[in-house]
C-alpha positions as a Markdown table, in Angstrom:
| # | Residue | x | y | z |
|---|---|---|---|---|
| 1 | Unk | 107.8 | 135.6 | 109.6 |
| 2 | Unk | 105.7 | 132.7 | 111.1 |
| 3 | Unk | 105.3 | 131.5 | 107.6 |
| 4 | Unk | 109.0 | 131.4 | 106.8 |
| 5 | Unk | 109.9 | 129.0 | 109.9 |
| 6 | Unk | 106.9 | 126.8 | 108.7 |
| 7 | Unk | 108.6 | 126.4 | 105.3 |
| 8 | Unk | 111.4 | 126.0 | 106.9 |
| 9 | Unk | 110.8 | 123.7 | 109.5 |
| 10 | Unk | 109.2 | 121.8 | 106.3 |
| 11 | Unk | 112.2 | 121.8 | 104.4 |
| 12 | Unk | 114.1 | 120.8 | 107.6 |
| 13 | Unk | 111.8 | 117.6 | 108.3 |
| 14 | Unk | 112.3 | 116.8 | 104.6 |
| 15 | Unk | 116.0 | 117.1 | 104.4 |
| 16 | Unk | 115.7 | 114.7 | 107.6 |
| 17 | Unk | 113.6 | 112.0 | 105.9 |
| 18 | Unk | 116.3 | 112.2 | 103.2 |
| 19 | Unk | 119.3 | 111.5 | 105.3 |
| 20 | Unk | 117.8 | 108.6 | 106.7 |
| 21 | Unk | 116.6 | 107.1 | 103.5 |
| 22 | Unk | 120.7 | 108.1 | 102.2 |
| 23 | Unk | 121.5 | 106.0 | 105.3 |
| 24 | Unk | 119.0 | 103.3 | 104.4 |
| 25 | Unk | 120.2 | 102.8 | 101.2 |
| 26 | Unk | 124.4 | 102.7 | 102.6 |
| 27 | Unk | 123.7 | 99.5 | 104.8 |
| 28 | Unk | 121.1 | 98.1 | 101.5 |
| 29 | Unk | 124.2 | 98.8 | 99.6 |
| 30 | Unk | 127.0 | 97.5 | 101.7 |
| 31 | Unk | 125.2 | 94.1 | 102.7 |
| 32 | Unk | 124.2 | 93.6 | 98.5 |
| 33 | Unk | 127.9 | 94.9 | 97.9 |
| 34 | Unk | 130.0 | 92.6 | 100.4 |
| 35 | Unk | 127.8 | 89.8 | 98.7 |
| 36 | Unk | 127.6 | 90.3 | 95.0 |
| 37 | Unk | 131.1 | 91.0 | 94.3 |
| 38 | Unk | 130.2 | 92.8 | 91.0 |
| 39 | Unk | 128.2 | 95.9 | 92.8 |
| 40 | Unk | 131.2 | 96.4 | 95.1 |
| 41 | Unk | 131.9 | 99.7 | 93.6 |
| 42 | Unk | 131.6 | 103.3 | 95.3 |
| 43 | Unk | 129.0 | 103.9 | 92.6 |
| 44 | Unk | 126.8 | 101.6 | 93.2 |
| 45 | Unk | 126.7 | 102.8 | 97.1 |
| 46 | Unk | 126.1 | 106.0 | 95.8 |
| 47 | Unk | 123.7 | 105.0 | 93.9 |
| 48 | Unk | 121.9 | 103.3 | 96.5 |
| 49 | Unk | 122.1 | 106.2 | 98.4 |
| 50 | Unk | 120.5 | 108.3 | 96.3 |
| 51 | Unk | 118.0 | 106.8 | 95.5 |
| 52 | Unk | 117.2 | 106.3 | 99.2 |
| 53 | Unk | 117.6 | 109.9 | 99.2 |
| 54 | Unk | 115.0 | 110.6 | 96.7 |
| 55 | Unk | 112.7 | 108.4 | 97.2 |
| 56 | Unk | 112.4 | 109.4 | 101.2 |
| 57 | Unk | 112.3 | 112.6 | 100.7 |
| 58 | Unk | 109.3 | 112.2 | 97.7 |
| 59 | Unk | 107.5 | 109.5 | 98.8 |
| 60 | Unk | 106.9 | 109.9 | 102.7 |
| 61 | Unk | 105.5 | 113.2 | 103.3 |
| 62 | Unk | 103.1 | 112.9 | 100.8 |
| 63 | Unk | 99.8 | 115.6 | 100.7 |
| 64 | Unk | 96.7 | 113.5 | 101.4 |
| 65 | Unk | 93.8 | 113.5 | 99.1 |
| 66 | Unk | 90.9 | 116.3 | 100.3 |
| 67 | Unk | 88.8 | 114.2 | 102.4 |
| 68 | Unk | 84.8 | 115.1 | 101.6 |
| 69 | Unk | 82.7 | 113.6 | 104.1 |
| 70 | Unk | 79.4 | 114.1 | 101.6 |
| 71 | Unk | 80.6 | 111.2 | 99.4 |
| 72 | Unk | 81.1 | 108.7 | 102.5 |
| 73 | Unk | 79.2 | 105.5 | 101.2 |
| 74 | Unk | 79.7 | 106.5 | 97.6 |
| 75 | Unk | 82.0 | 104.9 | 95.1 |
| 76 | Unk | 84.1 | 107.6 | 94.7 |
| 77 | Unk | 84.6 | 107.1 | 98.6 |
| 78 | Unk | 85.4 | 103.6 | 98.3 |
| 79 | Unk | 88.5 | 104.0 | 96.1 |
| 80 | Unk | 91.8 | 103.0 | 97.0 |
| 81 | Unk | 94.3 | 106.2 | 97.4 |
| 82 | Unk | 96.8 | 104.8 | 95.4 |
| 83 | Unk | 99.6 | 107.8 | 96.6 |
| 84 | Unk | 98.6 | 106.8 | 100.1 |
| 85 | Unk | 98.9 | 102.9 | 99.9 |
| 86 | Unk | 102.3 | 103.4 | 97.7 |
| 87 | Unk | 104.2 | 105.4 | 99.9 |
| 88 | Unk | 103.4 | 103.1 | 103.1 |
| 89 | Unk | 104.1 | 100.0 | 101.4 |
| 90 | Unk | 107.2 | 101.2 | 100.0 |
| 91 | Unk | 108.2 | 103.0 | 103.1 |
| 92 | Unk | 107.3 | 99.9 | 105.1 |
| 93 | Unk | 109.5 | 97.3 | 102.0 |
| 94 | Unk | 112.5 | 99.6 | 101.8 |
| 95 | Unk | 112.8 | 99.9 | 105.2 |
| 96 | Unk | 112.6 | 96.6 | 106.5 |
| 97 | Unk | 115.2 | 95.7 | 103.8 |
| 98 | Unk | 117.2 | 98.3 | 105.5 |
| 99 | Unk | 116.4 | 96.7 | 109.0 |
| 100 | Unk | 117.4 | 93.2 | 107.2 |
| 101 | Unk | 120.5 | 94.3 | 106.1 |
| 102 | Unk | 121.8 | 95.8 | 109.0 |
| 103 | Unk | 121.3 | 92.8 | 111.2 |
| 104 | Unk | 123.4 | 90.5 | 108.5 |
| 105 | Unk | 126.0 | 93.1 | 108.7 |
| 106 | Unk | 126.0 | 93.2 | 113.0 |
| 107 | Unk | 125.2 | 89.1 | 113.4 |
| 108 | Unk | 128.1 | 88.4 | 110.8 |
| 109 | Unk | 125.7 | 85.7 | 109.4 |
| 110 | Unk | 126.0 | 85.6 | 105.4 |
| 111 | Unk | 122.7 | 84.5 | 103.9 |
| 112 | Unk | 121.8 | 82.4 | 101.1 |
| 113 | Unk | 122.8 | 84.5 | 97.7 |
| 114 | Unk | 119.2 | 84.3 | 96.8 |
| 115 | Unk | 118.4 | 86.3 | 100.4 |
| 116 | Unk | 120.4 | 88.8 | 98.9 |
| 117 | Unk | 118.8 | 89.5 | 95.5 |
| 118 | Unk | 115.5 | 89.4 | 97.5 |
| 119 | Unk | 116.8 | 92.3 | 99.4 |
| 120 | Unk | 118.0 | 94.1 | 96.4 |
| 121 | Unk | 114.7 | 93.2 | 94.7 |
| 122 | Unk | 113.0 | 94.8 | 98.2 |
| 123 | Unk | 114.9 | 98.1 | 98.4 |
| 124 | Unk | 113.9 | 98.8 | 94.7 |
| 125 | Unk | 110.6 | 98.1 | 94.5 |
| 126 | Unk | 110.4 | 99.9 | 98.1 |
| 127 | Unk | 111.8 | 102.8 | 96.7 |
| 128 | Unk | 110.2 | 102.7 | 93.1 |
| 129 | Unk | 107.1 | 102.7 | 95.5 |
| 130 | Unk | 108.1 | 105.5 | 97.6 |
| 131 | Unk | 109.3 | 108.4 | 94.1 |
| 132 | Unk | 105.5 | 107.0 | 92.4 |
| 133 | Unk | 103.4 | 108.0 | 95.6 |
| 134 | Unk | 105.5 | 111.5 | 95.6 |
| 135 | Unk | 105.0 | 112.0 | 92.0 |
| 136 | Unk | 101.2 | 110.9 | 92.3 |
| 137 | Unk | 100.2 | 113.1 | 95.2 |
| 138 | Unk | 102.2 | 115.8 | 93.8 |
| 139 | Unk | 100.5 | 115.7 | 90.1 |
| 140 | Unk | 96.6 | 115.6 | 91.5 |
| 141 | Unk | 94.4 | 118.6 | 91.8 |
């Protein structure tokens, strides 16, 4: 029983992380949208939030690598976790585009069109980030 409502308190958490990246990816989507008249479509917000979706719920509850306190000082110690740096970076870039977007929405303030590719360019490489770290820490041993 007690391992059932661990799974599913898991799978609850997860489905969480994905409704908020969903969400992320509405206000990415309607800021980019009400901009660049050519992605105002009810695909493209879909699109946006699914990838949100996906890349929240892969990329930031991602298993750690084992830690092995024998190698401390060793090279092997000294490497870069590349799942672990991915997924906060791109955690950290898709959602301060997210952050971004809504406060150009609220303040009514239209930026410069090249603000708003940077912000497109932000959420995807954010997200990109994110779905690599999941598949990354999901593929290792």
């Amino acid at each position: 029983m007690r391992f059932r409502v661990r799974k599913f308190a898991h799978v609850l958490e997860r489905s969480g992380l994905a409704l908020a990246g969903a969400a992320c990816g509405v206000f990415v989507g309607a800021h980019v949208g009400s901009s660049i008249p050519a992605l105002t479509t009810q695909g493209f917000l879909i699109l946006m939030m699914l990838s949100g979706a996906f890349g929240f719920y892969l990329g930031v509850d991602t298993p750690p690598r084992p830690f092995h306190p024998h190698e401390e000082g060793t090279p092997a110690a000294r490497k870069i976790d590349a799942a672990e740096f991915l997924t906060a970076f791109g955690t950290f870039l898709a959602t301060l585009t997210a952050f971004v977007s809504v406060a150009i929405i609220i303040l009514r303030e239209p930026p410069h069109i090249a603000w708003t590719w940077a912000i497109m360019a932000g959420w995807v490489a954010g997200v990109a980030m994110q779905i690599i770290a999941g598949t990354i820490a999901r593929a290792r041993k």
